[in-house]
N, C-alpha and C positions, 0 to 999 in steps of 0.2 A: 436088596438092602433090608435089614430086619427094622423090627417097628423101632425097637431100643437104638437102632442107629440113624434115624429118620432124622434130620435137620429142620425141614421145612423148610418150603421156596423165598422165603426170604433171605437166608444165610446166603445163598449164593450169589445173591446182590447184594449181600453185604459185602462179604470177602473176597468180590467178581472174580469167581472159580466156580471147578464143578465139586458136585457131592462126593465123586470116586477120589479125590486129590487128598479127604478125611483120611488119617492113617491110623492105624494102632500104636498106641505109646507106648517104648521101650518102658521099662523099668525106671522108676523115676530116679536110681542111684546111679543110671550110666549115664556119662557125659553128656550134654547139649546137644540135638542132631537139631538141623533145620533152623538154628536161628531164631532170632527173639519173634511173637507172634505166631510161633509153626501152629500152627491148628492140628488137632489129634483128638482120636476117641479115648476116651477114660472109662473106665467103673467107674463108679459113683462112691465105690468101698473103697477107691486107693483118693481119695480127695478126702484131706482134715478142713475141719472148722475156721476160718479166718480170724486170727486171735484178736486184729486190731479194728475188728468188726464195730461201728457205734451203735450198730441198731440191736435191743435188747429183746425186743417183743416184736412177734410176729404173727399176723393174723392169720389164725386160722380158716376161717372163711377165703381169704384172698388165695391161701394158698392151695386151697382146695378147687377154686375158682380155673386158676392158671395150671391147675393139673388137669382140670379138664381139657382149658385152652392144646395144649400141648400133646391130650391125646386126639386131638381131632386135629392139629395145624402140625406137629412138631413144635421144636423148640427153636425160633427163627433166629438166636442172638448166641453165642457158646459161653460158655463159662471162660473163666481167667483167672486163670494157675500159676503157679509155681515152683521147682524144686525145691523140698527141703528135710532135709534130714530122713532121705531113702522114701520116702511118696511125694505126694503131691500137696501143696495146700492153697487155698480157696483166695483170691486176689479179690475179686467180685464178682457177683453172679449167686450169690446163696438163696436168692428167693426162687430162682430158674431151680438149682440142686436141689432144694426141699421138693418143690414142686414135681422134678422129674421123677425123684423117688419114690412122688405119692401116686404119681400116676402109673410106676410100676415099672419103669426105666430102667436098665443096667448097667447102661453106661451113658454118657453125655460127648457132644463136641467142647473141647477147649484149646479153649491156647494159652499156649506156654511163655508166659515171660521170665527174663531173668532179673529179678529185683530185690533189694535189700529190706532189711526190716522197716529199717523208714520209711522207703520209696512204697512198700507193699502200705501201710499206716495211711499216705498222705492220699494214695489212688481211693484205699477205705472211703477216708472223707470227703473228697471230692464227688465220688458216687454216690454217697448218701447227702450231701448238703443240700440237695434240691428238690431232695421229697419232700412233699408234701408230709408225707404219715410218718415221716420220721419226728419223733417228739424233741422242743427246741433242748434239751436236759441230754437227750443223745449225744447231740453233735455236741453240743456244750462241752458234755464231759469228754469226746472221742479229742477235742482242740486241748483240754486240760492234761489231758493223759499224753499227746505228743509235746507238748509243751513239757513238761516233767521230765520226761523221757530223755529227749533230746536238747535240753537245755537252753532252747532257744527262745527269742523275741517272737511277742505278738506279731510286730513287723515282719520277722522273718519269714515267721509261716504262712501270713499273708502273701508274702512275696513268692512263697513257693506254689503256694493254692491258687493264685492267680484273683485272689479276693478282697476285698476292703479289709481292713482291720477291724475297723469301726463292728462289721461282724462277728467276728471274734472277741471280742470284747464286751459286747453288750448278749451275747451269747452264755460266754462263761461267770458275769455277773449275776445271769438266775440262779448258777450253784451256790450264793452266797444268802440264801430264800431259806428259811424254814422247812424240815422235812414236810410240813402239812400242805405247806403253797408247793410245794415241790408234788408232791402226790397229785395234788390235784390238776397239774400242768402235764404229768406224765397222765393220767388219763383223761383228758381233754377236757375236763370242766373248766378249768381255766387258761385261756390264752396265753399268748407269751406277749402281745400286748397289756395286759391287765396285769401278769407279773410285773413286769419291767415298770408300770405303774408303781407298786408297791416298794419297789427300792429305797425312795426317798425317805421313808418312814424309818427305817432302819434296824428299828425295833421291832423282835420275832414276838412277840404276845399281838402287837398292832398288826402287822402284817398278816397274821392267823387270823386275827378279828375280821380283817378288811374281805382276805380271800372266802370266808363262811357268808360274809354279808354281799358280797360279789353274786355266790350263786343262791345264795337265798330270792335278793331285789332283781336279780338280773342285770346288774349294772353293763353300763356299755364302759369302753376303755376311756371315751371323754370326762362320764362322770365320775367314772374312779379317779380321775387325775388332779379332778377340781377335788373332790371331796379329800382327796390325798395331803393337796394346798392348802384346804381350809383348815385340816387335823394341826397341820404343823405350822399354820400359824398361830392358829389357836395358844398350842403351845410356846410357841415361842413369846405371845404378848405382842404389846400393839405392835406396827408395821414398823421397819426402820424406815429411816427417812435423810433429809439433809438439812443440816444445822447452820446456822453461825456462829459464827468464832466465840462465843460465850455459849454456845449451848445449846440455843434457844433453835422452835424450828423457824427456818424460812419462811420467806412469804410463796405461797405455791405450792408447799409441803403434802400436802394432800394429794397432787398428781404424783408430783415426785415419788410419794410413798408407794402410791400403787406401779410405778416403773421399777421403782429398787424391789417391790417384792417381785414383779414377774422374772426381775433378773436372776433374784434367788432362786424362785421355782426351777430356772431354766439352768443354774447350776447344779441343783441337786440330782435333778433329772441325769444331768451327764454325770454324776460324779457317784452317784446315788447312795448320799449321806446327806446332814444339815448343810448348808453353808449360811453364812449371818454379813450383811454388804452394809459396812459402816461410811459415810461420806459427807467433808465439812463443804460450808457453801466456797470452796476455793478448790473444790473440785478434787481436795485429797483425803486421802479414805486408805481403808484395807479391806480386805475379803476373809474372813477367818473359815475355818475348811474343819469339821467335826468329825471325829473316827473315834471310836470304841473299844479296838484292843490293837496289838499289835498288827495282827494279822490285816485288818482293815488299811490300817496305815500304813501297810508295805502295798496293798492292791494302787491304795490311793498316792502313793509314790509315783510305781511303774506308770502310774495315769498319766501323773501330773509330767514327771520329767523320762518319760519314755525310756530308750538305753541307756542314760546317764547313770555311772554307777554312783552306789553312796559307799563310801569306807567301811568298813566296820566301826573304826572309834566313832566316827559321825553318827552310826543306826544307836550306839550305845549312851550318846548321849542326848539323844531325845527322850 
């Protein structure tokens, strides 16, 4: 067996077969032989790029790393293919392909599955949701871009990934971050804790402000949160609280006040806009819910009332 066709001893405990069972792939325009999973040797020249790829940047250091790896072990994992339109293209496994190529490889083991554009999109994400080095603006955008795509529910895609929503969700909210907080998140000065801090604020001039003063002081993600609290209520004027029937505050007001404000914090947090908790001493009140343009207020919709649809005449008359 040539060096370029070397699997390393893992594979075979992966796939529990031998190395000779590897075959050469037909032409990737002839019918299906062997079934979903066949495992086959490729070129590395008949494999396209993986369109639905979410990872943008890749380190070069790492991948120089794992081409070593590979020429001293092989390559113990195959790539994960698919036909499409007369070759092959890339399911997952592109840091393995970069890697083999650097180390000077011709061809690779993979295997073939048969899958749709979605089904190829959803495997994408699923592969990269768990790295670590994948930046949280990646997956963000790779869940925005099937969501588009495919038209469907937060829920749904949850339901297909086999993941919380609540991921998805607090995920795709860093898109809605300033290109400056955004830059900085993609090249790890700032967390995606420290982002997700900043949401409540709302406001992109504050939010810039917050993220320069982040890594200036070195802020930890607790004291951005409180400093986050204090910004807006500042703004906002003294604490709301609960009244009597004339107006006036309660007796006790003052604990009250600081429970009605954590309850705010802890709505803005999820909702990441203002919210303002108005409440008479009879225990009735309302919640008013702040948004800034349109677009806000259709995120803050799908939040609030999940697949419920709203009409048109109804979106047109808010």
């Amino acid at each position: 067996m040539t060096k370029q066709r070397r699997l390393g001893r893992g594979l075979e405990a992966l796939l529990g077969g031998r190395h000779d069972a590897v075959r050469t792939a037909p032409p990737a325009d002839t019918p299906p032989v062997g079934g979903d999973n066949a495992l086959v040797q490729l070129s590395v020249y008949e494999v396209d790029a993986n369109p639905f790829q979410p990872r943008r940047d890749f380190n070069d250091d790492e991948i120089n790393t794992l081409a070593e790896s590979i020429r001293q072990h092989g390559m113990v994992q195959p790539i994960v293919v698919r036909r499409h339109e007369g070759r092959y293209q890339l399911i997952s496994g592109e840091r393995r392909l970069r890697a083999a190529i650097k180390a000077g490889w011709s061809d690779v083991a993979a295997k073939i599955l048969e899958a749709d554009d979605q089904r190829v999109a959803e495997l994408a994400i699923v592969e990269n949701l768990q790295r670590k080095d994948l930046n949280p603006l990646e997956k963000a955008a790779s869940f925005q871009a099937y969501l588009q795509k495919y038209g469907c529910t937060q829920d749904e895609l949850a339901g297909r990934l086999q993941i919380d929503r609540s991921t998805i969700a607090n995920l795709i909210r860093l898109l809605e971050l300033p290109e400056a907080v955004q830059r900085a998140v993609r090249s790890g000065t700032l967390s995606q804790g420290h982002a997700r801090a900043l949401l409540p604020l709302g406001d992109e001039r504050e939010q810039t402000a917050f993220c320069e003063r982040i890594g200036r002081e070195g802020l930890s993600v607790r004291a951005t949160e409180q400093l986050v609290q204090e910004t807006i209520r500042a703004a906002d004027g003294p604490p709301l609280g609960i009244v009597d029937g004339e107006g006036r505050p309660r007796r006790g007001a003052a604990a009250v006040n600081h429970q009605v404000a954590s309850l705010e914090q802890e709505l803005r947090t999820a909702l990441g806009t203002k919210v303002d908790i108005r409440q008479s001493a009879k225990g009735r009140g309302r919640i008013v819910i702040h948004f800034t343009s349109h677009d806000e207020f259709e995120r803050l919709r799908h939040l609030l009332a999940g697949d419920a649809a709203v009409s048109a005449p109804q979106r047109e008359a808010i």
